[in-house]
BAVEXLUM-473539 format. One line per 10 residues: number of its first residue (from 1); their letters; for each residue y, z, x of C-alpha. Coordinates in steps of 0.5 Angstrom, whole numbers. Example, Ala and Ser with C-alpha at 12.3 -4.5 7.8 and 13.67 -1.06 7.14 Angstrom:
1 = AS = -9,16,25 | -2,14,27
END
This chain:
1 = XXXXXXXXXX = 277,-86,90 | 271,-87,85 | 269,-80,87 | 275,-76,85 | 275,-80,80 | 268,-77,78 | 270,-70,80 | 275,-71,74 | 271,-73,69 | 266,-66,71
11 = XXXXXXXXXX = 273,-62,70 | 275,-65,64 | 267,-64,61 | 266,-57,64 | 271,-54,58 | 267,-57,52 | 260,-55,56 | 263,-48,56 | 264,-48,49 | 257,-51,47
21 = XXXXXXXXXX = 254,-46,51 | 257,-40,49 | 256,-43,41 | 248,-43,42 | 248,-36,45 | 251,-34,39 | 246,-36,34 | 241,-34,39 | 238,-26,37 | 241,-21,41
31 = XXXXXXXXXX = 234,-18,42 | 233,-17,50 | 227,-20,54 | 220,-15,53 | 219,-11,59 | 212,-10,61 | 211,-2,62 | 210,2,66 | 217,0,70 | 214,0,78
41 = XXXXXXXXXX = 219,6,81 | 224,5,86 | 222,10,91 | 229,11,95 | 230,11,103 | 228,18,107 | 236,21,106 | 239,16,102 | 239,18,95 | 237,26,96
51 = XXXXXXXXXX = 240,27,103 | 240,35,102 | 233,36,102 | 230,39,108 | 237,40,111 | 240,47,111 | 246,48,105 | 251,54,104 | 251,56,97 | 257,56,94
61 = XXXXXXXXXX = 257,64,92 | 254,66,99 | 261,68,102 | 263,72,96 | 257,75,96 | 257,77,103 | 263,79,103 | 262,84,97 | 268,80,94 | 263,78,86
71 = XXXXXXXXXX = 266,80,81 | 261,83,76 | 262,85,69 | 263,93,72 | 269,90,77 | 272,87,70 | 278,91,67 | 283,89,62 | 289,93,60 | 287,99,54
81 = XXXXXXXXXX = 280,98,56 | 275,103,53 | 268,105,55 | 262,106,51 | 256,110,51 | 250,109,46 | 246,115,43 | 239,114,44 | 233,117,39 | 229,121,45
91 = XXXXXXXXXX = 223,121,38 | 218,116,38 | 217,116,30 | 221,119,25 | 226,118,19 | 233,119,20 | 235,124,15 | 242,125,17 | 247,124,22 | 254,127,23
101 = XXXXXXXXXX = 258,124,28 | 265,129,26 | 265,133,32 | 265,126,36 | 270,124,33 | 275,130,33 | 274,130,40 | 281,128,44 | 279,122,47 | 276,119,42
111 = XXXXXXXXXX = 277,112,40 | 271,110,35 | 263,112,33 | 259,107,30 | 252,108,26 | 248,103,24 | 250,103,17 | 257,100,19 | 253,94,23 | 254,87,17
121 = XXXXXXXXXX = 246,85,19 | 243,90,23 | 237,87,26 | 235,82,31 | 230,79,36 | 227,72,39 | 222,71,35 | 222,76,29 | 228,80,26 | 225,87,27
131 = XXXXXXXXXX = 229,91,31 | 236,94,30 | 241,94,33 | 243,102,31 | 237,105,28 | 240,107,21 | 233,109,16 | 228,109,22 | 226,110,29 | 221,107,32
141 = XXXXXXXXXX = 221,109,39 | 225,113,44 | 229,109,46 | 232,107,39 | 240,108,39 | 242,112,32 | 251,111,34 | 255,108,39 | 263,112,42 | 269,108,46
151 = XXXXXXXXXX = 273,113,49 | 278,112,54 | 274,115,60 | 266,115,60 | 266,122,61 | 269,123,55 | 265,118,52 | 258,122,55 | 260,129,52 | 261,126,45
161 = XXXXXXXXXX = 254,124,44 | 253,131,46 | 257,132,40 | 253,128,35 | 248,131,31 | 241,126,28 | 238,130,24 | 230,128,24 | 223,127,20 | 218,127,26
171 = XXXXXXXXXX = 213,121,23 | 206,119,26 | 206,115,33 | 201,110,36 | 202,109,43 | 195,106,45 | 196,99,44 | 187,98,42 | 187,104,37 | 193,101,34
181 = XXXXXXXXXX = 189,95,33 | 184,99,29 | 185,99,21 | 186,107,20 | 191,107,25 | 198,108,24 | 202,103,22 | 209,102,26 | 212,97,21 | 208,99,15
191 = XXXXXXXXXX = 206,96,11 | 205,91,15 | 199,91,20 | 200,92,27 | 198,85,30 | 204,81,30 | 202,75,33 | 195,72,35 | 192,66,38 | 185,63,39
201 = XXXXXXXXXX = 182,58,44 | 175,55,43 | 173,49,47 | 165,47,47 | 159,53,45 | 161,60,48 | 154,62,46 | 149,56,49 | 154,56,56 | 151,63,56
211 = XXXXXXXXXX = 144,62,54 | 144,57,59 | 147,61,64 | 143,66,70 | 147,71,71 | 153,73,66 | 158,78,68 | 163,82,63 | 169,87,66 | 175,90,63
221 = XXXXXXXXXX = 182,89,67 | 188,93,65 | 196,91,67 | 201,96,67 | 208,96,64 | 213,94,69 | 221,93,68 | 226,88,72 | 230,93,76 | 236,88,76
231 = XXXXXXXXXX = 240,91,81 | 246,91,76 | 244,94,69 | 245,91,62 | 253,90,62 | 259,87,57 | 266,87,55 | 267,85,47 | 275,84,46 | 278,81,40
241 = XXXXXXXXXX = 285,77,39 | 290,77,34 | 287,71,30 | 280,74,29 | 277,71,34 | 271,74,38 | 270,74,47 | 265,77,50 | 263,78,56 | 256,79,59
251 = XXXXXXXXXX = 251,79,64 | 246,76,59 | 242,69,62 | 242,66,55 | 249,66,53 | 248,61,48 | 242,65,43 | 247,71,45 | 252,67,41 | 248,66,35
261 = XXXXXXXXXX = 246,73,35 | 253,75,35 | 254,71,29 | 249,72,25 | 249,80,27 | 257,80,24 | 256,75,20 | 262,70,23 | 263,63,24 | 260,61,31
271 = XXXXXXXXXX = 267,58,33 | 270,64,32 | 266,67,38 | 267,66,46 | 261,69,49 | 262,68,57 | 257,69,62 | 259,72,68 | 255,72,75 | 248,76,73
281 = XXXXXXXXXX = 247,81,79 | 239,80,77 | 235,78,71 | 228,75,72 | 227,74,64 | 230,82,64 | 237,79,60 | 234,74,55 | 237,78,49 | 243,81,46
291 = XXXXXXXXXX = 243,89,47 | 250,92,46 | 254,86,45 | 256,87,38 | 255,94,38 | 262,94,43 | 264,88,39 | 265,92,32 | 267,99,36 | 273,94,39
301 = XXXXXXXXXX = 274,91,33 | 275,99,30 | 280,101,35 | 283,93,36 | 282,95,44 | 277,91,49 | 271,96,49 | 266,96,55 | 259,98,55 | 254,99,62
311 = XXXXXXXXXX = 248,102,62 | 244,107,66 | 239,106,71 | 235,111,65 | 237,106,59 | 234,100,63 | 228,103,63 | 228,105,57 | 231,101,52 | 230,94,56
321 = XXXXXXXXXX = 225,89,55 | 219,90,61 | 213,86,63 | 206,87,57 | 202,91,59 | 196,88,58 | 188,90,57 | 183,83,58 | 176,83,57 | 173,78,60
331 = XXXXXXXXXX = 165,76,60 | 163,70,65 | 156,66,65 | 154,62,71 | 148,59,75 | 145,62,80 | 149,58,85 | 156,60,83 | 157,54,77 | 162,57,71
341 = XXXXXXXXXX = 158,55,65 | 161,59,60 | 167,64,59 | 170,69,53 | 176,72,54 | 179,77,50 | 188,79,51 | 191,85,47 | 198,84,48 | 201,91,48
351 = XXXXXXXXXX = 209,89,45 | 213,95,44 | 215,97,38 | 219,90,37 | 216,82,37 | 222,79,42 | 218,74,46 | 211,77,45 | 209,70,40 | 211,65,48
361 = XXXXXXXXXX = 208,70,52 | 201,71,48 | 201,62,47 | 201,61,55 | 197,68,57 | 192,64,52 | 192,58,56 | 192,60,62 | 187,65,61 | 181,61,63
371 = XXXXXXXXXX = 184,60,70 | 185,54,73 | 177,52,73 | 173,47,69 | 170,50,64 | 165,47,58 | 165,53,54 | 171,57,52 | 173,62,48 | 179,65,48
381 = XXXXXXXXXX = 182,70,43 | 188,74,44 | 192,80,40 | 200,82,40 | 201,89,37 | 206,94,35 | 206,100,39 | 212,106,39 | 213,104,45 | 219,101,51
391 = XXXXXXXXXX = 219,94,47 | 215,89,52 | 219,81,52 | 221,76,58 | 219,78,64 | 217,72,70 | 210,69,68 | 210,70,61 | 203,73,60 | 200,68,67
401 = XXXXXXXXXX = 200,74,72 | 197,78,68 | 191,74,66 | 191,71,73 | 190,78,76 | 184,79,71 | 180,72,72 | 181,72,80 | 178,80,80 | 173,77,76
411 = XXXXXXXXXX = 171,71,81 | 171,76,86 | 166,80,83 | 162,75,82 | 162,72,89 | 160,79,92 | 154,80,86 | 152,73,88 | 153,74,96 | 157,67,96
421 = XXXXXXXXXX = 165,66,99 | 169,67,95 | 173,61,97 | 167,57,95 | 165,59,89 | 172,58,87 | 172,50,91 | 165,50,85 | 169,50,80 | 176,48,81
431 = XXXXXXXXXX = 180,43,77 | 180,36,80 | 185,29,78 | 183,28,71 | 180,35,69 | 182,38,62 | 185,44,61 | 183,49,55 | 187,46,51 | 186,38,52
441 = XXXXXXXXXX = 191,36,55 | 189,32,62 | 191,34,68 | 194,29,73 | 197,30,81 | 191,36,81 | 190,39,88 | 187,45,87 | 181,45,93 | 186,42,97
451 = XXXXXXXXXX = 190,47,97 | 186,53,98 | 182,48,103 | 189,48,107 | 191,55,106 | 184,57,108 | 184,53,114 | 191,56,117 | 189,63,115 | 184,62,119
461 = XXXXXX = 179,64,113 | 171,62,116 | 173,65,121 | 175,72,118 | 169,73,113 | 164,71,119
END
């Protein structure tokens, strides 16, 4: 009796002690409890949390591709579709005196011609608006396209570019990118200066690294112009509906920056363009950038018909972004047992006639130009010009392959001058946990020497070069 009592009596008070309670966390400070970071990582049970790692998984585009069912952009066909073609320049420099696209346009079959002057903003780019769309005024190199046609066949497309005729004014050309860094040569954007872009590195005294050094080695190394070769060309369809609103379809890989360009270049709102990207049949940094798009979008716009546009194998390569060429003079100081002491690199970047991604290209070549070695003493000077050439963009590395191909080459040389390995003058000076790179930033989960130490011991290398 006296405990169900009791239980009575805790049920009745339960309700205010609740009340009380709930009353003294609201006057409390809703500021949580300090944590002390960093907070211990909970590392999950082999295949809980990421089953899939190690294990073999189907893509979900494999079946399609193996059956060449994918549909690419040249599989697309809409009703009333036209195809188009661009007239390319086919002169390095000159001034367009005129143009007279009148016999293209009489042709039947024939639907529009589009110049350069019909464009509202006609330039783009990455970095720097300098290149045009379609050269109105000026070409800069022989891949420039000077008018566009839709038709209602490619053929007829073709032909009429034959029918257009461009008057030109051949003009000085440079396509040395170190003459172009001279002060007497021509200037492709006069009055601007060749040099576009330029980035400096200095860490520690280049010139007492190499007084101190026993041997000092100097080289030239060159890289080549290379092009993607995507395996399907730059392609679109532009097609507007009865409100005015723009889609587009398009193998780029940034559709998003295509969009702005696209708004920026026909100077419309963005909600008004619908840029969809299709299923890329290669891209490798190739498709970074607007090429036709608004060209087709303002043909379509003419004839109130989608427009599609695809290029030849020719067109890719010249009139798509490659890889920089590159031309890197490095000079090198090291002990007699091999240490690196001192560095100086000097990069010209040989852009094209256009910036497009030179300005990132140029920052990391920088960076990674003295290797992954510990280096006191480091300068690094690098120079992105103007040529009249293929402009260089985006393209896998962004400037590290080129200058990894010339300081490993470099290390080469320096091992056999020496009579050292090769594997071991690169182990004297590798990174380690805790090295600073050129630019200060210290390098953390570093394992330089152990890799090489690995690859070395399953190649077997000691026992190759004995």
């Amino acid at each position: 009796m006296a405990d169900r009592v009791t239980r009575t009596q805790e049920q009745e008070a339960s309700p205010l002690e609740a009340l009380r309670r709930a009353d003294e966390d609201l006057r409390l400070p809703a500021v949580t409890p300090p944590a002390a970071y960093p907070i211990d990582t909970l590392v999950p049970q082999v295949r809980q949390q990421t089953p899939a790692v190690g294990q073999r998984a189907t893509r979900s585009d494999g079946r399609l591709h193996g059956l060449g069912q994918t549909k690419y952009i040249d599989d697309l066909s809409f009703p009333g579709m036209l195809y188009a073609r661009i007239k390319r320049a086919g002169i390095a420099s000159a001034r367009i005196k005129r143009i007279d696209t009148s016999a293209a346009e009489a042709m039947p079959g024939v639907m529009a011609v589009l110049t350069g002057r019909e464009i509202p903003v006609n330039s783009f780019g990455a970095t720097f608006q300098d290149q045009p769309l379609l050269a109105d005024e000026r070409v800069f190199h022989a891949g420039d396209g000077v008018a566009a046609v839709a038709a209602v066949t490619e053929q007829i497309a073709v032909d009429a570019l034959d029918k257009i005729k461009v008057e030109y004014e051949p003009l000085p050309a440079v396509f040395d990118p170190l003459k172009a860094l001279q002060d007497d040569a021509h200037q492709v954007h006069a009055p601007n200066s060749n040099i576009y872009a330029s980035k400096t590195i200095r860490k520690g005294d280049v010139d007492k690294g190499f007084a101190e050094a026993d041997r000092i080695f100097e080289g030239r190394f060159r890289t080549q112009m290379v092009e993607h070769v995507s395996l399907e060309p730059h392609a679109a369809i532009a097609d507007w509906d009865p409100n005015g609103r723009l889609t587009v379809w398009s193998t780029l890989g940034r559709i998003t920056l295509g969009r702005a360009d696209l708004a920026r270049t026909l100077k419309l709102p963005m909600n008004r363009i619908r840029m969809i990207g299709t299923i890329v049949g290669g891209n490798f940094g190739g498709k970074n950038e607007i090429t036709q798009e608004p060209v087709l979008a303002l043909l379509s716009r003419k004839t109130g018909r989608p427009v599609k546009g695809v290029f030849t194998r020719g067109e890719e390569f010249l009139c798509t972004t490659t890889r920089h060429p590159f031309i890197m003079d490095y000079k090198t100081g090291v002990t007699r047992d091999g240490r690196i002491l001192a560095r100086k690199v000097r990069l010209v970047l040989d852009g094209g006639a256009y910036c497009s991604f030179s300005e990132t290209t140029i920052g990391k070549a920088c960076i990674l130009a003295s290797g992954p070695y510990r280096i006191e003493n480091l300068l690094v000077e690098a120079f992105a010009v103007y040529t009249n050439k293929t402009v260089a963009g985006a393209m896998r590395g962004f400037g590290a392959p080129q200058v990894c191909f010339a300081y490993e080459s470099q290390m080469d040389d320096i091992a056999a001058a020496l009579g050292m390995d090769p594997l071991d003058i690169r182990l004297l000076s590798a990174f380690d946990e805790g090295s600073t790179s050129p630019t200060g930033q210290v390098l953390q989960s570093v394992v330089v020497k152990q890799s090489l130490l690995k690859a070395a011991e399953r190649f077997g290398w000691k026992e190759q070069v004995q």
